[in-house]
N, C-alpha and C positions, 0 to 999 in steps of 0.2 A: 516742523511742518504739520500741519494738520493733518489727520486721520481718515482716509477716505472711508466708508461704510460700505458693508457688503453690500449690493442690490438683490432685492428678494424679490422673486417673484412666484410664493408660493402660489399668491391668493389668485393670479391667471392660472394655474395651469388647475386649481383646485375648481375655478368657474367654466373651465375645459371638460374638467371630468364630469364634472354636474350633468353638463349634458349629454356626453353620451352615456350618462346613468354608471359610473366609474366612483365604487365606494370610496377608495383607501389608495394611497401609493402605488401599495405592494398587491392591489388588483391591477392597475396601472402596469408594474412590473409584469405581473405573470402575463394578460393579454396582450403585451406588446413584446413580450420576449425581450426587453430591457432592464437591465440592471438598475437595483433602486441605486447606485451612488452615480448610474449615468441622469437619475432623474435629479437626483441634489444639485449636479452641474446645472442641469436644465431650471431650477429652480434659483439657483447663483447666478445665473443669468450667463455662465459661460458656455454659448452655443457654440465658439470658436474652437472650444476642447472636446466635443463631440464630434464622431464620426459623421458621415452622410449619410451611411446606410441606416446608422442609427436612427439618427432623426427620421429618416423614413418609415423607419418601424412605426417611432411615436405618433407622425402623423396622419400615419393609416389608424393607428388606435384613437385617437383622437379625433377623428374624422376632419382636418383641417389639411390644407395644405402646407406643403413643404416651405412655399414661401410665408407665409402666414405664420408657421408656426418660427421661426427663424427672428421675423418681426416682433411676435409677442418677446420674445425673451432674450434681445438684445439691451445690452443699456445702451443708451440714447446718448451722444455727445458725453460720457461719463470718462473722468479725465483723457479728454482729447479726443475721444475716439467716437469714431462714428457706428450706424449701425451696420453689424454685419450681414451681407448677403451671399448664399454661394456663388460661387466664380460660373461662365456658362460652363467647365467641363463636369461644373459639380452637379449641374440644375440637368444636363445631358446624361450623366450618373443617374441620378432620380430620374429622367425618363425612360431610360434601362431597367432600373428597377422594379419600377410601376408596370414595364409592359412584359419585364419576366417574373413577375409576383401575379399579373394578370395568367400569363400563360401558365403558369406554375398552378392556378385557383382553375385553370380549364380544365387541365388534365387531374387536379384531385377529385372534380366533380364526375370527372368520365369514369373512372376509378369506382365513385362513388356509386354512381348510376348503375356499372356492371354488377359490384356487389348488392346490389340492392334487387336489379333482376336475379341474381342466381341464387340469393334468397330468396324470393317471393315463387320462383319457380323450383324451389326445394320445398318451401309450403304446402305450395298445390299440389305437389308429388304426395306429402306426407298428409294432408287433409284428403285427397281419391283415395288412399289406400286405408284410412281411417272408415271414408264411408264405406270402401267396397266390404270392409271385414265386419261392419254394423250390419250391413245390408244381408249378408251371409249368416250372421247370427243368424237374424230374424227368420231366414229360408232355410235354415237348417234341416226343419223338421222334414219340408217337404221336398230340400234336395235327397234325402237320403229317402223318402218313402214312395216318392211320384214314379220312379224310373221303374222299381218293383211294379206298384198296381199300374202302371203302361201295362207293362208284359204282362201282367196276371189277364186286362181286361183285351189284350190278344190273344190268349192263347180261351179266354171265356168267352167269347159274343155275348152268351147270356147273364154275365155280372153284371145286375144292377149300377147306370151311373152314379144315379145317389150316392154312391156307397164311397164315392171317390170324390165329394165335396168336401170332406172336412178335410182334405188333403190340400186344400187351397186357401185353406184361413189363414196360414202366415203372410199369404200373395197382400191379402184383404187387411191383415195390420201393416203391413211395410207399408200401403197405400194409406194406413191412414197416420202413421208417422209423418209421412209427407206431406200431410193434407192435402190430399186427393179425396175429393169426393164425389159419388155418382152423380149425376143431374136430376136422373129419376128412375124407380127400376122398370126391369123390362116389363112389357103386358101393364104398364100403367095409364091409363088415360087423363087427358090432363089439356087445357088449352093450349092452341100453338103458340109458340114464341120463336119470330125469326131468328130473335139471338141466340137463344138456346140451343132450337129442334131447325133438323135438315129433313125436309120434305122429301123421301124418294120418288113420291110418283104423283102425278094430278096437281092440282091448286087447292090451295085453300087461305082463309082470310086469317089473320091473326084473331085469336080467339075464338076460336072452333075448335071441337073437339080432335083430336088425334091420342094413335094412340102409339107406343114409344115400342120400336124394333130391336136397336141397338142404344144401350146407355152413354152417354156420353158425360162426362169429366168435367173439374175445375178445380184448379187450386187455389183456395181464397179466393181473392175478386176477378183472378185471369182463368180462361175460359180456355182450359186446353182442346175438348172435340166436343161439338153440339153432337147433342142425341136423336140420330136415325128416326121420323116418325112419319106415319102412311095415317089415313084416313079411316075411323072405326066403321062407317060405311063400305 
Protein backbone atom coordinates (compact mmCIF):
# COMPACT_ATOMS: atom_id res chain seq x y z
CA UNK A 1 0.00 0.00 0.00
CA UNK A 2 1.27 3.29 -0.60
CA UNK A 3 2.49 5.66 1.96
CA UNK A 4 0.24 8.37 2.97
CA UNK A 5 2.33 11.82 3.80
CA UNK A 6 2.05 13.80 6.69
CA UNK A 7 0.11 16.97 5.93
CA UNK A 8 2.07 20.12 7.12
CA UNK A 9 0.68 22.90 7.70
CA UNK A 10 3.42 24.89 8.98
CA UNK A 11 3.54 27.64 6.35
CA UNK A 12 -0.45 28.77 7.62
CA UNK A 13 -0.07 29.05 10.91
CA UNK A 14 3.55 30.75 10.22
CA UNK A 15 1.47 33.49 7.74
CA UNK A 16 -0.95 33.57 10.95
CA UNK A 17 1.71 34.74 13.20
CA UNK A 18 3.03 37.26 10.60
CA UNK A 19 0.37 39.10 11.22
CA UNK A 20 -0.19 39.50 14.43
CA UNK A 21 3.49 40.27 14.58
CA UNK A 22 4.29 36.46 16.38
CA UNK A 23 8.16 35.96 15.82
CA UNK A 24 8.97 32.16 16.57
CA UNK A 25 6.67 29.15 17.77
CA UNK A 26 7.85 29.31 21.20
CA UNK A 27 6.54 33.14 21.22
CA UNK A 28 3.49 31.58 19.87
CA UNK A 29 3.66 29.22 22.99
CA UNK A 30 4.39 31.59 25.72
CA UNK A 31 1.38 34.28 24.48
CA UNK A 32 -1.10 31.67 24.18
CA UNK A 33 -0.21 29.60 27.07
CA UNK A 34 -0.06 26.46 24.71
CA UNK A 35 2.39 23.91 24.64
CA UNK A 36 4.80 23.81 21.61
CA UNK A 37 4.00 19.93 20.96
CA UNK A 38 0.11 21.15 21.16
CA UNK A 39 1.31 23.46 18.35
CA UNK A 40 3.15 20.58 16.21
CA UNK A 41 -0.32 18.82 16.34
CA UNK A 42 -1.78 22.00 15.05
CA UNK A 43 0.94 22.09 12.54
CA UNK A 44 0.18 18.03 11.67
CA UNK A 45 -2.95 19.26 10.84
CA UNK A 46 -4.52 17.05 13.80
CA UNK A 47 -7.00 19.61 15.17
CA UNK A 48 -9.18 16.39 16.17
CA UNK A 49 -6.40 15.58 18.93
CA UNK A 50 -6.53 18.94 20.51
CA UNK A 51 -8.68 20.12 23.06
CA UNK A 52 -11.43 23.09 22.58
CA UNK A 53 -10.18 25.11 25.19
CA UNK A 54 -6.99 24.78 23.65
CA UNK A 55 -7.82 25.84 20.43
CA UNK A 56 -9.46 28.72 22.03
CA UNK A 57 -6.30 29.86 23.46
CA UNK A 58 -4.78 29.70 20.00
CA UNK A 59 -7.45 31.51 18.48
CA UNK A 60 -7.51 34.29 20.74
CA UNK A 61 -3.67 34.52 20.15
CA UNK A 62 -4.01 34.48 16.84
CA UNK A 63 -6.71 36.83 16.42
CA UNK A 64 -8.90 34.39 14.24
CA UNK A 65 -11.69 32.61 14.98
CA UNK A 66 -12.45 29.38 16.44
CA UNK A 67 -14.04 28.29 13.32
CA UNK A 68 -11.63 29.69 11.03
CA UNK A 69 -8.85 28.53 12.77
CA UNK A 70 -10.24 24.65 12.76
CA UNK A 71 -10.58 25.22 8.90
CA UNK A 72 -7.10 26.30 8.16
CA UNK A 73 -5.80 23.16 9.66
CA UNK A 74 -7.95 20.32 8.81
CA UNK A 75 -6.96 18.07 5.96
CA UNK A 76 -9.44 18.30 3.37
CA UNK A 77 -10.94 14.81 2.07
CA UNK A 78 -7.35 13.26 3.23
CA UNK A 79 -7.98 9.41 3.31
CA UNK A 80 -11.61 9.47 3.45
CA UNK A 81 -12.05 11.90 5.78
CA UNK A 82 -13.59 15.07 5.63
CA UNK A 83 -12.99 18.41 7.38
CA UNK A 84 -13.34 18.72 10.90
CA UNK A 85 -15.75 20.94 12.68
CA UNK A 86 -16.66 21.28 16.36
CA UNK A 87 -19.96 19.64 17.27
CA UNK A 88 -22.69 22.61 18.63
CA UNK A 89 -21.73 21.52 22.34
CA UNK A 90 -18.24 22.34 21.47
CA UNK A 91 -18.85 25.70 19.54
CA UNK A 92 -21.40 26.37 22.84
CA UNK A 93 -18.05 25.46 24.95
CA UNK A 94 -16.24 28.24 23.02
CA UNK A 95 -19.03 30.48 23.65
CA UNK A 96 -18.57 30.00 27.32
CA UNK A 97 -15.31 30.45 27.15
CA UNK A 98 -15.19 33.74 25.15
CA UNK A 99 -17.81 35.22 27.62
CA UNK A 100 -15.82 33.94 30.74
CA UNK A 101 -12.32 34.93 29.38
CA UNK A 102 -14.46 38.18 28.51
CA UNK A 103 -15.66 38.56 32.16
CA UNK A 104 -12.46 37.19 33.57
CA UNK A 105 -10.51 40.50 31.24
CA UNK A 106 -13.46 42.76 33.13
CA UNK A 107 -12.68 42.06 36.38
CA UNK A 108 -8.44 42.09 35.70
CA UNK A 109 -8.86 45.55 34.48
CA UNK A 110 -11.05 46.62 37.51
CA UNK A 111 -8.18 45.16 39.58
CA UNK A 112 -6.11 47.01 37.42
CA UNK A 113 -7.71 50.38 37.55
CA UNK A 114 -8.02 50.11 41.71
CA UNK A 115 -4.31 49.50 41.82
CA UNK A 116 -3.48 52.16 39.68
CA UNK A 117 -5.72 54.75 41.67
CA UNK A 118 -4.15 53.75 44.91
CA UNK A 119 -0.86 54.20 43.40
CA UNK A 120 -1.38 57.46 41.91
CA UNK A 121 -2.94 58.57 45.15
CA UNK A 122 0.15 57.28 47.15
CA UNK A 123 2.12 59.55 44.69
CA UNK A 124 0.17 62.62 45.36
CA UNK A 125 0.44 61.66 49.08
CA UNK A 126 4.31 61.43 48.69
CA UNK A 127 4.94 64.43 45.96
CA UNK A 128 2.57 67.16 49.01
CA UNK A 129 4.80 65.96 51.49
CA UNK A 130 7.85 66.30 49.28
CA UNK A 131 6.69 69.94 48.44
CA UNK A 132 5.55 70.73 51.97
CA UNK A 133 9.15 69.72 53.46
CA UNK A 134 10.88 71.96 50.20
CA UNK A 135 8.63 74.55 50.99
CA UNK A 136 9.65 74.59 54.98
CA UNK A 137 13.38 74.54 54.03
CA UNK A 138 13.08 77.43 52.25
CA UNK A 139 10.81 79.39 55.42
CA UNK A 140 12.93 78.04 57.91
CA UNK A 141 14.74 80.95 58.59
CA UNK A 142 11.80 83.01 59.09
CA UNK A 143 9.75 80.41 60.78
CA UNK A 144 12.04 80.40 63.46
CA UNK A 145 12.91 84.26 63.47
CA UNK A 146 9.28 85.98 62.59
CA UNK A 147 7.38 84.87 65.83
CA UNK A 148 10.48 86.42 68.13
CA UNK A 149 10.57 89.99 66.26
CA UNK A 150 6.28 89.68 66.39
CA UNK A 151 6.76 89.96 70.21
CA UNK A 152 9.84 91.98 70.23
CA UNK A 153 7.83 94.72 67.88
CA UNK A 154 4.80 94.43 70.67
CA UNK A 155 6.31 94.67 73.34
CA UNK A 156 8.50 98.04 71.25
CA UNK A 157 5.96 100.40 69.40
CA UNK A 158 8.99 102.08 68.63
CA UNK A 159 11.14 99.45 66.71
CA UNK A 160 11.77 100.51 63.53
CA UNK A 161 9.64 98.31 60.78
CA UNK A 162 12.58 98.26 58.51
CA UNK A 163 14.29 96.28 60.64
CA UNK A 164 11.90 93.33 60.25
CA UNK A 165 12.24 93.22 56.13
CA UNK A 166 15.01 91.00 55.86
CA UNK A 167 12.76 88.66 57.82
CA UNK A 168 10.65 88.19 54.84
CA UNK A 169 13.19 87.28 52.13
CA UNK A 170 12.68 83.64 52.30
CA UNK A 171 8.62 84.61 51.68
CA UNK A 172 10.25 86.58 48.31
CA UNK A 173 12.46 83.24 47.18
CA UNK A 174 9.76 80.52 47.76
CA UNK A 175 7.69 83.08 45.39
CA UNK A 176 10.17 83.15 43.04
CA UNK A 177 10.91 79.26 42.89
CA UNK A 178 7.40 79.20 41.92
CA UNK A 179 7.45 81.74 39.53
CA UNK A 180 5.59 84.23 41.03
CA UNK A 181 6.25 87.47 40.06
CA UNK A 182 4.93 91.05 41.08
CA UNK A 183 3.21 92.92 38.05
CA UNK A 184 4.60 96.04 39.30
CA UNK A 185 5.89 97.42 42.66
CA UNK A 186 3.95 99.57 44.86
CA UNK A 187 3.98 103.61 44.44
CA UNK A 188 4.76 102.76 40.65
CA UNK A 189 3.18 104.82 38.06
CA UNK A 190 2.68 103.16 34.92
CA UNK A 191 -0.31 103.19 32.08
CA UNK A 192 -3.60 101.37 32.89
CA UNK A 193 -4.14 98.03 31.74
CA UNK A 194 -7.47 96.41 32.19
CA UNK A 195 -5.87 93.17 32.21
CA UNK A 196 -3.34 93.79 34.60
CA UNK A 197 -4.60 96.77 36.98
CA UNK A 198 -8.19 97.01 39.01
CA UNK A 199 -9.28 100.44 39.13
CA UNK A 200 -10.57 101.18 42.86
CA UNK A 201 -12.23 104.32 42.35
CA UNK A 202 -13.23 106.87 39.38
CA UNK A 203 -12.77 105.88 35.55
CA UNK A 204 -10.17 105.95 33.53
CA UNK A 205 -9.23 105.25 29.80
CA UNK A 206 -6.63 102.52 29.03
CA UNK A 207 -3.44 104.19 28.89
CA UNK A 208 -3.46 106.79 31.41
CA UNK A 209 -1.46 107.18 34.01
CA UNK A 210 -2.34 105.42 37.40
CA UNK A 211 -0.60 104.66 39.87
CA UNK A 212 -0.22 100.96 41.53
CA UNK A 213 -1.73 100.59 45.44
CA UNK A 214 -1.67 97.02 45.85
CA UNK A 215 0.85 94.52 43.56
CA UNK A 216 -0.54 92.15 41.95
CA UNK A 217 0.87 88.62 40.78
CA UNK A 218 1.48 86.03 37.75
CA UNK A 219 2.87 83.08 37.26
CA UNK A 220 4.26 82.73 33.65
CA UNK A 221 1.67 83.63 31.21
CA UNK A 222 -1.42 83.09 34.00
CA UNK A 223 -2.38 86.12 35.75
CA UNK A 224 -3.05 85.09 39.41
CA UNK A 225 -4.33 89.06 40.98
CA UNK A 226 -4.26 92.19 38.89
CA UNK A 227 -2.69 95.10 40.68
CA UNK A 228 -5.01 97.62 42.76
CA UNK A 229 -4.46 101.11 40.81
CA UNK A 230 -6.30 104.73 41.59
CA UNK A 231 -5.55 107.73 39.62
CA UNK A 232 -2.15 109.99 40.28
CA UNK A 233 -4.50 112.83 40.22
Amino acid sequence: MPQVSQPDFTHQLQDLMQRVGVPSFKALARSSGVSERQLLKLRRGEVQQIRVNVLIQLSQALQVSLTDLVTTFSPVELNGTQTFLPSPAEEQLHENAVSMGESQQIADLKREYQRLQTQLEQQRQTLWQEFQQSSIGVLESWLLQWPTAAQKAQENPQLAAVKLLPLLRPMEQLLQQWGVEAIAPVGSELPYDPILHQLMEGTVQPGEIVKVRYTGYRQGDKLLYRAKVSLVN
